[in-house]
ZAVO-72564 format. One record per atom (N, C-alpha, C): residue in three letters; z, y, x. Coordinates in steps of 0.2 Angstrom, whole numbers, padded with zeros to 4 digits, always signed. Layout:
BEGIN
ALAZYX ...
***
This chain:
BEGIN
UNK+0623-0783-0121 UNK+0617-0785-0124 UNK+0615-0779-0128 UNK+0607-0778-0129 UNK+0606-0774-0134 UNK+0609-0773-0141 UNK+0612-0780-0145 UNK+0618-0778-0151 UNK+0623-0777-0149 UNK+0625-0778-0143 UNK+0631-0774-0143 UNK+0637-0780-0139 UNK+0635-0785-0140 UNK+0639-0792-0141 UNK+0640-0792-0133 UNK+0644-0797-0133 UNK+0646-0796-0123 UNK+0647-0802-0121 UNK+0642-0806-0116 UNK+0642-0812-0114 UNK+0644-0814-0109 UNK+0648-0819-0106 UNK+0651-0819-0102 UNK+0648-0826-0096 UNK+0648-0823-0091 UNK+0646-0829-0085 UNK+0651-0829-0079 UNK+0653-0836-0078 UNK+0656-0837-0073 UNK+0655-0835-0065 UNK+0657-0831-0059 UNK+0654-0831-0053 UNK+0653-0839-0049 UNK+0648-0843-0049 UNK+0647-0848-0044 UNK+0646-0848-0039 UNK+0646-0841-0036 UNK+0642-0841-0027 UNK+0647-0843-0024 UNK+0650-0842-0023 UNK+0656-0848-0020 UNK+0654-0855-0018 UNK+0655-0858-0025 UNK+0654-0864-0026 UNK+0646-0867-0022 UNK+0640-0862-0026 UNK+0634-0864-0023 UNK+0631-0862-0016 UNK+0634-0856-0012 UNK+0635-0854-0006 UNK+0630-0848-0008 UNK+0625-0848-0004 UNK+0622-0841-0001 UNK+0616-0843-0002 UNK+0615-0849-0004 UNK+0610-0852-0005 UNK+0605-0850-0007 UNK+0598-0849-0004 UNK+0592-0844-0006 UNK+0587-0851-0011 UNK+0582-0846-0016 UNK+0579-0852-0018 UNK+0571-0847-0019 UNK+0566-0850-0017 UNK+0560-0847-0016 UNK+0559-0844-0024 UNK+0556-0837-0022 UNK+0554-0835-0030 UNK+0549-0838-0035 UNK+0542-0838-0030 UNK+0537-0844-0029 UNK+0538-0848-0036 UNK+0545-0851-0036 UNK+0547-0857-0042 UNK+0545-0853-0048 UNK+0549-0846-0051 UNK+0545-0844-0058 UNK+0539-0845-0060 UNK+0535-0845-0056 UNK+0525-0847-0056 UNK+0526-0852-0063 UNK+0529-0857-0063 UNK+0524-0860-0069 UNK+0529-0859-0077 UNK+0534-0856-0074 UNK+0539-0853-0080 UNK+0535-0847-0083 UNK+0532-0842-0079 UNK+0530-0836-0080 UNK+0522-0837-0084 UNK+0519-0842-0081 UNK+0513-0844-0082 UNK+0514-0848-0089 UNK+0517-0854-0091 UNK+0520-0856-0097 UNK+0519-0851-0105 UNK+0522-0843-0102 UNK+0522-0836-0106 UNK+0530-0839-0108 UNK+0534-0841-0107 UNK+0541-0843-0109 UNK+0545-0836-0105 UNK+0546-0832-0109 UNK+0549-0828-0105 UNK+0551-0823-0112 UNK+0557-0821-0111 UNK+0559-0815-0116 UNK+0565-0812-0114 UNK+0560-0803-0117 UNK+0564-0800-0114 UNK+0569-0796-0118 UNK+0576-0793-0115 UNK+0579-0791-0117 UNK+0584-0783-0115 UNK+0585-0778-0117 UNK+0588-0774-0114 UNK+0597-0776-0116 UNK+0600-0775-0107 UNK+0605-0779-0106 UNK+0608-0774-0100 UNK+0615-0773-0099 UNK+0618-0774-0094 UNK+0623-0777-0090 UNK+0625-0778-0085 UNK+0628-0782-0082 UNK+0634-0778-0078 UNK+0639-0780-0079 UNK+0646-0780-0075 UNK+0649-0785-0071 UNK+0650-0782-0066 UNK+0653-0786-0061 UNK+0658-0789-0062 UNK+0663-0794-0057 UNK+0669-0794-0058 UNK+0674-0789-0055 UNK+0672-0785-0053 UNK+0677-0779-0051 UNK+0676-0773-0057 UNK+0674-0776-0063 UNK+0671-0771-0068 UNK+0666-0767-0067 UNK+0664-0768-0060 UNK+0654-0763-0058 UNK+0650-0764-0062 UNK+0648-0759-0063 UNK+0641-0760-0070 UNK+0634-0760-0064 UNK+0631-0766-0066 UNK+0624-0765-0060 UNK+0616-0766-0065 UNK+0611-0764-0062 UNK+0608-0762-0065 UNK+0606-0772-0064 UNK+0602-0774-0072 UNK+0599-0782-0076 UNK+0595-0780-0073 UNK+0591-0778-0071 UNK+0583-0777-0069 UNK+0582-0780-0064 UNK+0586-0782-0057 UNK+0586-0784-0052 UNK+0590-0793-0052 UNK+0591-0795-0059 UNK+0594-0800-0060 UNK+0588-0806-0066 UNK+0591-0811-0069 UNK+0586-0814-0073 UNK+0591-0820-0075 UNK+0590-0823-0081 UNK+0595-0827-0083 UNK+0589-0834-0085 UNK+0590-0840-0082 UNK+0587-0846-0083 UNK+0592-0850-0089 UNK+0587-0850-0096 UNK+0590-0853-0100 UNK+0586-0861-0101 UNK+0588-0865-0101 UNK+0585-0872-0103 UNK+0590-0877-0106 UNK+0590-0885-0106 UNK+0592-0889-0108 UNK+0591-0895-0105 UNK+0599-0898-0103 UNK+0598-0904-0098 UNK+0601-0909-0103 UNK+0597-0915-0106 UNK+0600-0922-0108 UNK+0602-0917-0114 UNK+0598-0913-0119 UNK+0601-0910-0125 UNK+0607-0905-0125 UNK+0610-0903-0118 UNK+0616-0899-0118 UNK+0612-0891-0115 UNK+0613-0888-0118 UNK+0612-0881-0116 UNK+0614-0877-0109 UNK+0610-0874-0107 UNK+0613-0868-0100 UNK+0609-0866-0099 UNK+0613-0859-0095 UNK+0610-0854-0094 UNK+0614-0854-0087 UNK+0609-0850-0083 UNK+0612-0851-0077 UNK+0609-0841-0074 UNK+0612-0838-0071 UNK+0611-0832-0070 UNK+0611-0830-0061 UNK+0605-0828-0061 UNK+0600-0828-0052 UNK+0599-0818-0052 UNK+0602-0818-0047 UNK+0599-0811-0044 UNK+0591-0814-0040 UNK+0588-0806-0041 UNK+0582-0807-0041 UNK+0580-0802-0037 UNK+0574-0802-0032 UNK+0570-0798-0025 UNK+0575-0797-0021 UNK+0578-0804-0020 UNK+0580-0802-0012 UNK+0577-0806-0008 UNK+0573-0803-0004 UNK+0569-0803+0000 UNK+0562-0810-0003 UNK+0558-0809-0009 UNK+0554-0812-0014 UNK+0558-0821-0013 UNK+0566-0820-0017 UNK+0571-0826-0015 UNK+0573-0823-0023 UNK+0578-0830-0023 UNK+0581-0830-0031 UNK+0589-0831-0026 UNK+0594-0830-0028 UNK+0601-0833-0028 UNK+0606-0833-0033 UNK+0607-0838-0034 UNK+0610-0841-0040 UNK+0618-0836-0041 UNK+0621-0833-0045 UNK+0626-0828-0046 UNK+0633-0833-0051 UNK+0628-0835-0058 UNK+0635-0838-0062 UNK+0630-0843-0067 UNK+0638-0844-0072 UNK+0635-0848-0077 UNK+0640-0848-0082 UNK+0638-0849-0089 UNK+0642-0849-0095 UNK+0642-0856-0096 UNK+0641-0859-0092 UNK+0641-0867-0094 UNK+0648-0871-0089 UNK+0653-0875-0094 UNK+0659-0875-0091 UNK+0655-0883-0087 UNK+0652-0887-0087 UNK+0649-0893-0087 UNK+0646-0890-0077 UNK+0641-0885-0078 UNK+0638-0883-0074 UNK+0643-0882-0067 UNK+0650-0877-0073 UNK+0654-0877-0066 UNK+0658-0882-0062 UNK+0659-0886-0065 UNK+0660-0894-0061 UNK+0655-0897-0059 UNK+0650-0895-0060 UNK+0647-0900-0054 UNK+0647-0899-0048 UNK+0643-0903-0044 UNK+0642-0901-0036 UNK+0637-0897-0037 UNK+0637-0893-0030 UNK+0632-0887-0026 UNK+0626-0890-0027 UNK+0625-0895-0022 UNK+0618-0898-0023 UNK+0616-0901-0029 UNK+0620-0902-0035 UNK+0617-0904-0042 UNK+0614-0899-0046 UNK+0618-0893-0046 UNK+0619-0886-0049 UNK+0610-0884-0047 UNK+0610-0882-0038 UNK+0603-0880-0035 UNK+0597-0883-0039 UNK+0597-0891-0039 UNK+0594-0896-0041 UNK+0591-0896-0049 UNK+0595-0894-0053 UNK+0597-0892-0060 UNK+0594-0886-0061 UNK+0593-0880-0055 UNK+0590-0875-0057 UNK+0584-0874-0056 UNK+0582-0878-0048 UNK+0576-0877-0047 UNK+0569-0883-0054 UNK+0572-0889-0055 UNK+0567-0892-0058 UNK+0567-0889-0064 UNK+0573-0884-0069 UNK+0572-0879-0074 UNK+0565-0877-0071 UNK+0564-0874-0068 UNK+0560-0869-0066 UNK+0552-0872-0065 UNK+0552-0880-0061 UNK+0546-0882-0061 UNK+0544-0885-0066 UNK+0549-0887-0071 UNK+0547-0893-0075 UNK+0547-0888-0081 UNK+0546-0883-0084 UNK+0549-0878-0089 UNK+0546-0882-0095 UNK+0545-0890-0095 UNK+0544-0890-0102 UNK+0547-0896-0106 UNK+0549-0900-0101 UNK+0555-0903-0098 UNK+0562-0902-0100 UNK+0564-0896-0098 UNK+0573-0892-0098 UNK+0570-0889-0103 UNK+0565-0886-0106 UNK+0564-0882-0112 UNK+0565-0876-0107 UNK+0564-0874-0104 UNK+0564-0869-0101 UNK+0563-0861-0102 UNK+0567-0857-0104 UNK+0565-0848-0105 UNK+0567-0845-0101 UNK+0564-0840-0098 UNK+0566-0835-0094 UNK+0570-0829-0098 UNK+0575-0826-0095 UNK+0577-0821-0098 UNK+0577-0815-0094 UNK+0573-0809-0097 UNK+0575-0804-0089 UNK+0574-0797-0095 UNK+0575-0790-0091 UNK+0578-0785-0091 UNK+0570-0783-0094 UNK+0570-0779-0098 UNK+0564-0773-0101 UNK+0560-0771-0097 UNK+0564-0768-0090 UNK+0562-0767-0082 UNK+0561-0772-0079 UNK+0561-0777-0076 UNK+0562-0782-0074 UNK+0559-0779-0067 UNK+0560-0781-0063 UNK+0558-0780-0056 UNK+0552-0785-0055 UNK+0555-0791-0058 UNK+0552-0798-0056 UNK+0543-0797-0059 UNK+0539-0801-0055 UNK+0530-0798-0051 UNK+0529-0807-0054 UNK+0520-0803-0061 UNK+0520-0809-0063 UNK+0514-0812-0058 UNK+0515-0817-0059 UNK+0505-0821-0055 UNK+0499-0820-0057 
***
């Protein structure tokens, strides 16, 4: 993070497959103005530093419990889910998880929804 601080996310692609999810959904999170941005980077689990620009982190609130949930970004104008700091999240099921992230997205006022992205951000607003 830009203090310095190092935040850690679980790998879920495993767990939620390959699963693609239209980009289409930020439309009314982006449109809301919920969005903040931060200069960040990211590390792989083989310790690869990869550029945050092409990545984005979905923070909101389910039934008052907090998550963030963290989506690689412009593949192919698709989101896919990558990890999460929420140990709740990584127990659930695949289709709860999808579910969980797509209505953050629709519902952004709802989950409390805020978008987190890179200074550069790749992501194209509407």
């Amino acid at each position: 993070m830009a203090d310095g601080s190092t935040e850690e996310f679980v790998d879920i692609r495993r767990k939620v497959g390959n699963r693609i999810i239209r980009a289409y959904l930020l439309d009314n999170v982006l449109q809301s103005d919920r969005v903040r941005r931060i200069r960040a980077s990211l590390r792989g689990p083989k310790d690869e530093f990869q550029d945050f620009d092409k990545f984005l982190v979905v923070e909101g609130k389910q039934d008052g419990d907090p998550f963030r949930i963290l989506a690689e970004s412009g593949v192919y104008q698709n989101l896919r889910i990558v990890g999460t700091d929420s140990e709740r999240i990584r127990t659930m099921e695949p289709t709860d998880i999808i579910a969980m992230f797509t209505s953050a997205l629709q519902k952004p006022e709802a989950f409390d929804t805020t978008l987190v992205l890179s200074e550069q951000s790749k992501v194209k607003f509407p």
